[in-house]
N, C-alpha and C positions, 0 to 999 in steps of 0.2 A: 575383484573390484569393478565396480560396472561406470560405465559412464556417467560424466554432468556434463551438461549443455548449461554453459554462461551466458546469458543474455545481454550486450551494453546497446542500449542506444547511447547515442551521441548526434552533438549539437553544437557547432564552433564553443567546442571547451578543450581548444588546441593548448592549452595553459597546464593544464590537469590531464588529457587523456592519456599521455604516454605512461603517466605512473599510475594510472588508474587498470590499464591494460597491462602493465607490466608486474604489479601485485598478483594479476590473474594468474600471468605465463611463471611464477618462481610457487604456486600454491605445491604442497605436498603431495595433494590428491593429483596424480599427472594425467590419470585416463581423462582428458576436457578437452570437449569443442568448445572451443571461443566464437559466437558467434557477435559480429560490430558491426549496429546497422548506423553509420552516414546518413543521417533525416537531412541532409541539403547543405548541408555545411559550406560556411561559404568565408571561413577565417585558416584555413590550412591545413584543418582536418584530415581533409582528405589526405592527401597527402601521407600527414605523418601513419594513417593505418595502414597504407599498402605496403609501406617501407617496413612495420610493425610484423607483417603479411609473411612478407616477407623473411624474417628471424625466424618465425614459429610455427608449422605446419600445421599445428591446432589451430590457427585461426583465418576466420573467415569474414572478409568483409563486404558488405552488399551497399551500396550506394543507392540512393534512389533521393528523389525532390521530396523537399520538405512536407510532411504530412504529419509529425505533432508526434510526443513521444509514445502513445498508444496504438498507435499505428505501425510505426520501426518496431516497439513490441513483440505487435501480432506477427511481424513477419520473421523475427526471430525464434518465435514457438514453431512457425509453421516450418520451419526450417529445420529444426532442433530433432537427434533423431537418440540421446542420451534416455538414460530412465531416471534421472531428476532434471529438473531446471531449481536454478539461482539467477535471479535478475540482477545486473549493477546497473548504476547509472555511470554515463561517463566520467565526470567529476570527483568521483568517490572515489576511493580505496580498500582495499579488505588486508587483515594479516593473513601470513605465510598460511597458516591451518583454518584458516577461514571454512575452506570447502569441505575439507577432511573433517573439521570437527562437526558439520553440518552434517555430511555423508554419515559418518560413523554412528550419530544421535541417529537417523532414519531407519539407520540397519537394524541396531539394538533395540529399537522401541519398535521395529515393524510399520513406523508412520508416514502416513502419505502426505504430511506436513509435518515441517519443523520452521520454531518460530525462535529467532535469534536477537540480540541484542543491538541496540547502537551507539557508539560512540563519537559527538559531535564535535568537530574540529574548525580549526579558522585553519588560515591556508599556509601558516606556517607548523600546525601540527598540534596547537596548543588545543586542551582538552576544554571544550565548555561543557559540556553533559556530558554521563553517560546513565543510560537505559538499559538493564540487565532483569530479564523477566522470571519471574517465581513458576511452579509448577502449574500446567496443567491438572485439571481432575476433570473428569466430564462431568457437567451436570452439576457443579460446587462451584469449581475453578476455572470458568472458560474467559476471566477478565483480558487477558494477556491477549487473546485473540484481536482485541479491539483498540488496546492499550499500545500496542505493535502493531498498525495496518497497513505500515508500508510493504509491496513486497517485494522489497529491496533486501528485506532482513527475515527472509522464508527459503525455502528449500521444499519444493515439492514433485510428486511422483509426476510426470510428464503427461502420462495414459491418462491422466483424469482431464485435462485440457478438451483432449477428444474426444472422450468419453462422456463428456458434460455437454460439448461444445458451447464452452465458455473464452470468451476471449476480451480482449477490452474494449471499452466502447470511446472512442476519438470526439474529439472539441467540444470535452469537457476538464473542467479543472476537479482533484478531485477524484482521478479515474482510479486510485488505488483502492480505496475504501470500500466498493461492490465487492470487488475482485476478491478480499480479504474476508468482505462478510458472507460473500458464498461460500470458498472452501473452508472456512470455521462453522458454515453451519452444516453441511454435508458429508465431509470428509468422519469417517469412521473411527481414523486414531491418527492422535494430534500428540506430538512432543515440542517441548521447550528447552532449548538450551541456553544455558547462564554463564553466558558469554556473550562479550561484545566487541567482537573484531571487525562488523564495517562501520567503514569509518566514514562516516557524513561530514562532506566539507561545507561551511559556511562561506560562501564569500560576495564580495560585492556584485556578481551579477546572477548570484541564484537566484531562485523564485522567490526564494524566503525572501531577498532582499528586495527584490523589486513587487512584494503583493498590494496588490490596490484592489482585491475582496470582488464584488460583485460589479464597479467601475469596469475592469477589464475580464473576468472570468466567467462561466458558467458553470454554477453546481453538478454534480452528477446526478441530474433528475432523470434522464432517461435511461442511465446506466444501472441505477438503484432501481427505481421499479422497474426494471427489466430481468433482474435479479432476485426480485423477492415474487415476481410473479414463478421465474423459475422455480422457486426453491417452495414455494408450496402449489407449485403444481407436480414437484416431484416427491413430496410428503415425507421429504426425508431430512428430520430435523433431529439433532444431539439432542439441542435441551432448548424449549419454545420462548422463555424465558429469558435466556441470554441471546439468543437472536432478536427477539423483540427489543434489548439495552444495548444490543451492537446498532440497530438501526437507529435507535433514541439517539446515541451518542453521532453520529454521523448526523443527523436532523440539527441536532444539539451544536455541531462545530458547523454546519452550515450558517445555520441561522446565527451563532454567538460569534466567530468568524468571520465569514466571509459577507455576514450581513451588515456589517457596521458602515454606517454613513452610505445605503443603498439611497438610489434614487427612489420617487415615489413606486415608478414602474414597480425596479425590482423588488423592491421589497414586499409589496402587493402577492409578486407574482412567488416570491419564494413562501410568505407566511401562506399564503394559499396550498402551497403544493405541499407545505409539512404538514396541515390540518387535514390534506384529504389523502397523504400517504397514511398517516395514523389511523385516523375513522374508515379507513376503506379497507386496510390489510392485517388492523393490531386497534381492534375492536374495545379490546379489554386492558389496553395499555396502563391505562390511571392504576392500576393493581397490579401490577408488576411488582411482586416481593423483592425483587433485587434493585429497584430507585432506591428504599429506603436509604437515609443519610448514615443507617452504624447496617446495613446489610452485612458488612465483616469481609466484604469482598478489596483486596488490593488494588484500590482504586484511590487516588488524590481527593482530595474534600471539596477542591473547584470544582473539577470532574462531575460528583455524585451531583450537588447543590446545580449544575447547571443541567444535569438533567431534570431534577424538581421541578424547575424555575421551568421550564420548556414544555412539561406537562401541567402545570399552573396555568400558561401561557395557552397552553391550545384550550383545555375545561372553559377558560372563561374566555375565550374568542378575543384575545388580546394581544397576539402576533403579531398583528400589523401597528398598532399604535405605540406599541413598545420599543418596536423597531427601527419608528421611526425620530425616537427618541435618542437612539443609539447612535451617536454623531463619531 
């Protein structure tokens, strides 16, 4: 049985972290470093993990000043000495076989990604969604890739982080989405498993709750093209096609997202950057066999229709006025 390295950042979510880290410490899978990085936490955080530290000799907690959750991240990769990582966020929870059934799927498929389910909870436990993903196929089936970008709900081989040197790019909102669309377009063999044991809490002071879109956030504009320059400057792509609708689709939630009610500025500045990521990297995008609306791919009907609409939108240089429609 080889190791996993757990990744939590945390964030004054003295509310949630005890049981979010203590799902970790009761998993099946025992070979685990728990690594908890402390982004500056400044509601008692602290505190409760050195005591946590304390219980369990798997884990390891690193403190350091606030520097944004891509950043505690990165230094929990760099730290990390396991042959997979799994990221939690501090708020969350996973079941008991969380790790195990993730490790197990890796072994049996040989994959250097596995892509797992989620189940969306309020903070008493009650179930609002859940998200359980259909099969991989290369090159047919890679929807699930984009359809799951958190990589909260991933399991990957560690050695590709370095091997890539890929890591996340900070003070951006957004920062999953690169990260996801790199290793589904590079990684050689991809599993899914159809299960959903982490458990995404909802509650009054998550992100979800407090999003105000482009008012307070930044897109992952340097983090995406920084990404796609990577990945075709290393010409190592699965299938050209579903990275060109993994990108659509990220352009697509930017812009239908987090561009709603932008001010003149932003919204200038984002329809600009979707038109010249497109025209500059994905030439031939307007033909993309897989936009079609019956493509047959496991994909939601808003989903497909708004990538349409986003390629309608750039054809007739209409980004911006549409946009700014969008109240």
């Amino acid at each position: 049985m080889s190791m996993v390295s757990v990744i939590i950042p945390v964030y004054n979510t003295k509310l949630f972290v005890e049981k979010c880290i203590r799902s970790v410490m009761r998993q099946t899978h025992h070979d685990l470093e728990i690594l908890v990085i402390d982004d500056g936490s400044t509601d008692g955080c602290s505190e409760c993990l050195d005591l946590l530290a304390e219980e369990d000799r798997r884990i390891q907690v690193f403190h350091q000043e606030n520097a944004g959750v891509a950043v505690a991240r990165n230094r929990g990769i760099d730290a990390a000495t396991g042959e997979y990582l799994v990221f939690i966020d501090g708020d969350d929870y996973v079941g008991e076989r969380y790790i195990e059934a993730l490790y197990e799927c890796a072994e049996k498929n040989q994959a250097e990604l596995v892509i797992c389910g989620l189940t969306f909870v309020d903070e008493k436990e009650h179930i609002l969604k859940e998200i359980i993903p259909g099969p991989y196929i290369k090159g047919e089936h890679e929807e699930w890739t984009f359809r799951i970008s958190a990589v909260c709900s991933h399991l990957y081989r560690r050695e590709l982080w370095d091997r890539y040197h890929i890591r996340f790019y900070p003070g951006e909102r957004g920062e999953d989405m690169p990260i996801s669309l790199f290793f589904s377009t590079v990684c050689d063999r991809i599993a899914t498993l159809p299960k959903n044991d982490y458990f995404y809490v909802q509650h009054a002071s998550s992100a979800s709750h407090n999003f105000a879109g482009l008012k307070k956030y930044s897109p992952p504009y340097h983090a995406l093209e920084r990404v796609i320059i990577k990945i075709q400057t290393l010409n190592k792509i699965n299938c050209f096609e579903f990275y060109e609708l993994f990108v659509l689709r990220i352009l697509g939630t930017c812009y239908f997202t987090l561009g709603r009610g932008a001010s003149k500025q932003r919204a200038r500045e984002l329809s600009d950057y979707i038109s010249r990521i497109l025209r500059t990297y994905f030439k031939g995008f307007e033909k993309n066999s897989l936009t079609r609306l019956q493509s047959g791919l496991d994909i939601p009907f808003a989903q497909k229709l708004a990538v349409k609409v986003l390629i309608l939108l750039v054809r007739t240089n209409l980004l911006y006025p549409v946009l700014r429609l969008m109240r």
